[in-house]
N, C-alpha and C positions, 0 to 999 in steps of 0.2 A: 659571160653575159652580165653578171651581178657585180663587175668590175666596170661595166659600160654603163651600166645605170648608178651605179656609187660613183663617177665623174663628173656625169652628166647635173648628179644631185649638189656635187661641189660647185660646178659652176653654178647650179640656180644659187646656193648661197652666197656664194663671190658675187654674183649679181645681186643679191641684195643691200653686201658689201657697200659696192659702186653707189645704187641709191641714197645710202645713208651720207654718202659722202658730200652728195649733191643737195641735200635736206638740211637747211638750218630751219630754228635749231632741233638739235638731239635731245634727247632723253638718255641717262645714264642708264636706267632698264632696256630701251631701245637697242642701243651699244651693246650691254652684255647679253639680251635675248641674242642678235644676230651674231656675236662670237663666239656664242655656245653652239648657233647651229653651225656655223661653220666649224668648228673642232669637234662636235660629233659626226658631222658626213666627212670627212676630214680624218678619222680613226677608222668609220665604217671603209673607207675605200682604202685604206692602209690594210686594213682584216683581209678584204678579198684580192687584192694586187700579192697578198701575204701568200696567199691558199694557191693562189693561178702558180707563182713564182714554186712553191713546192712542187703542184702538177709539172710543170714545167723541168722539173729536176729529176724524173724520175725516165726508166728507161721505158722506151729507146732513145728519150729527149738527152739525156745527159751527157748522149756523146755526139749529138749532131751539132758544128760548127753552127749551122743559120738558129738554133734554138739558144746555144751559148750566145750569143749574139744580143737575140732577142731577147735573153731572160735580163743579161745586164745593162741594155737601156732601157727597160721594161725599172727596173731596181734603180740605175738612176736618176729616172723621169719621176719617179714617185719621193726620191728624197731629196731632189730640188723641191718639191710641189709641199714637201711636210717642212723643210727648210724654211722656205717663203711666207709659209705661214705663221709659221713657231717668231713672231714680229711683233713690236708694238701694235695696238691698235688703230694707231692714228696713220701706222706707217702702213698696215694691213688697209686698208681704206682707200689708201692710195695707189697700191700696187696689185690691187684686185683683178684689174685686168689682164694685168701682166700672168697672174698664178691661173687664171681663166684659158689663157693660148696655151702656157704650158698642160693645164689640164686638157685641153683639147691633142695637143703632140702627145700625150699618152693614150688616147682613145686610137689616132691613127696607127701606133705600133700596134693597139689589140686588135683593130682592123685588117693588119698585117699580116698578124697570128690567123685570125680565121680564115683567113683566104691564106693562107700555104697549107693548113691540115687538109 
Protein backbone atom coordinates (compact mmCIF):
# COMPACT_ATOMS: atom_id res chain seq x y z
CA UNK A 1 0.00 0.00 0.00
CA UNK A 2 2.78 2.75 0.92
CA UNK A 3 4.21 1.89 -2.59
CA UNK A 4 0.59 2.99 -4.01
CA UNK A 5 0.56 6.05 -2.25
CA UNK A 6 4.43 6.84 -2.90
CA UNK A 7 3.35 6.69 -6.92
CA UNK A 8 0.36 8.12 -6.73
CA UNK A 9 2.49 11.17 -4.85
CA UNK A 10 5.00 10.99 -7.82
CA UNK A 11 2.64 11.71 -10.08
CA UNK A 12 1.04 14.75 -8.16
CA UNK A 13 4.64 16.10 -8.40
CA UNK A 14 5.15 15.24 -12.13
CA UNK A 15 1.91 17.04 -12.43
CA UNK A 16 3.13 19.85 -11.07
CA UNK A 17 6.16 19.26 -13.26
CA UNK A 18 3.71 19.63 -16.39
CA UNK A 19 2.31 23.10 -14.89
CA UNK A 20 5.47 24.72 -14.61
CA UNK A 21 6.10 23.93 -18.04
CA UNK A 22 3.06 25.58 -19.25
CA UNK A 23 3.64 28.88 -16.81
CA UNK A 24 5.84 31.62 -18.22
CA UNK A 25 7.62 33.07 -16.71
CA UNK A 26 9.40 30.77 -13.89
CA UNK A 27 11.24 31.46 -10.99
CA UNK A 28 14.57 29.91 -10.49
CA UNK A 29 13.06 29.05 -6.67
CA UNK A 30 9.91 27.90 -8.42
CA UNK A 31 12.15 25.22 -10.67
CA UNK A 32 14.22 23.99 -7.64
CA UNK A 33 11.27 24.01 -5.08
CA UNK A 34 9.33 21.55 -7.53
CA UNK A 35 12.72 19.36 -8.42
CA UNK A 36 13.26 18.87 -5.04
CA UNK A 37 9.83 17.54 -4.48
CA UNK A 38 9.97 15.59 -7.15
CA UNK A 39 13.45 13.72 -6.16
CA UNK A 40 12.21 13.54 -2.65
CA UNK A 41 8.78 11.38 -3.62
CA UNK A 42 11.05 10.00 -6.20
CA UNK A 43 13.52 8.27 -3.27
CA UNK A 44 10.52 7.88 -1.08
CA UNK A 45 8.80 5.31 -3.58
CA UNK A 46 12.30 3.90 -4.55
CA UNK A 47 12.46 3.00 -0.30
CA UNK A 48 9.11 1.17 -0.39
CA UNK A 49 9.27 -0.58 -4.15
CA UNK A 50 12.99 -1.34 -2.17
CA UNK A 51 11.03 -3.14 1.02
CA UNK A 52 8.01 -4.73 -1.32
CA UNK A 53 10.80 -6.14 -3.81
CA UNK A 54 12.70 -7.76 -0.47
CA UNK A 55 9.04 -9.13 0.78
CA UNK A 56 8.74 -10.29 -2.28
CA UNK A 57 12.11 -12.40 -2.11
CA UNK A 58 11.41 -14.30 0.62
CA UNK A 59 9.78 -17.79 0.86
CA UNK A 60 7.55 -19.13 -0.41
CA UNK A 61 7.79 -16.15 -3.06
CA UNK A 62 11.26 -16.91 -4.08
CA UNK A 63 10.47 -19.95 -5.88
CA UNK A 64 7.29 -19.15 -7.55
CA UNK A 65 7.63 -18.50 -11.38
CA UNK A 66 4.47 -15.60 -11.42
CA UNK A 67 6.25 -13.87 -8.30
CA UNK A 68 9.92 -14.02 -10.19
CA UNK A 69 8.08 -12.49 -12.90
CA UNK A 70 6.46 -10.08 -11.02
CA UNK A 71 9.30 -9.00 -8.90
CA UNK A 72 11.40 -8.18 -12.02
CA UNK A 73 9.03 -5.82 -13.83
CA UNK A 74 8.06 -4.56 -10.54
CA UNK A 75 12.41 -3.66 -10.53
CA UNK A 76 12.23 -2.65 -13.88
CA UNK A 77 9.36 -0.37 -13.90
CA UNK A 78 10.90 1.49 -11.14
CA UNK A 79 14.48 1.93 -12.82
CA UNK A 80 12.90 3.20 -15.98
CA UNK A 81 10.85 5.71 -13.66
CA UNK A 82 14.43 6.71 -11.53
CA UNK A 83 16.14 6.65 -15.18
CA UNK A 84 13.68 9.34 -16.46
CA UNK A 85 14.03 11.30 -13.95
CA UNK A 86 17.84 11.31 -13.09
CA UNK A 87 17.31 14.37 -16.50
CA UNK A 88 17.95 17.86 -17.09
CA UNK A 89 15.40 19.96 -15.86
CA UNK A 90 14.21 21.41 -18.82
CA UNK A 91 14.13 17.98 -20.38
CA UNK A 92 12.22 16.63 -16.91
CA UNK A 93 9.42 19.23 -17.76
CA UNK A 94 8.89 18.08 -20.80
CA UNK A 95 8.71 14.54 -20.40
CA UNK A 96 6.56 14.54 -17.22
CA UNK A 97 4.06 13.01 -18.76
CA UNK A 98 5.68 10.42 -20.23
CA UNK A 99 7.37 9.26 -16.31
CA UNK A 100 3.51 9.87 -15.11
CA UNK A 101 1.95 6.70 -17.57
CA UNK A 102 5.01 4.77 -16.64
CA UNK A 103 4.30 5.54 -12.97
CA UNK A 104 0.95 4.55 -13.42
CA UNK A 105 2.12 0.91 -15.40
CA UNK A 106 3.84 0.30 -11.97
CA UNK A 107 0.66 0.78 -9.79
CA UNK A 108 -1.10 -1.71 -12.20
CA UNK A 109 1.63 -4.55 -11.63
CA UNK A 110 0.92 -3.67 -7.73
CA UNK A 111 -2.70 -4.12 -8.57
CA UNK A 112 -1.69 -7.36 -9.94
CA UNK A 113 0.27 -8.37 -6.85
CA UNK A 114 -2.86 -7.86 -4.63
CA UNK A 115 -5.28 -9.48 -6.55
CA UNK A 116 -3.17 -12.93 -7.06
CA UNK A 117 -2.36 -13.19 -2.93
Amino acid sequence: MKVVIACKAVALELGKALRCRDEKPLTRNHVVAVLNSISLSMSILVEHVKKLLFWLDRSPFDELVQYIELRNRISVSIWDLVRSVNVQPKTLFEIASDIIQRSQATLMSLWILENTS
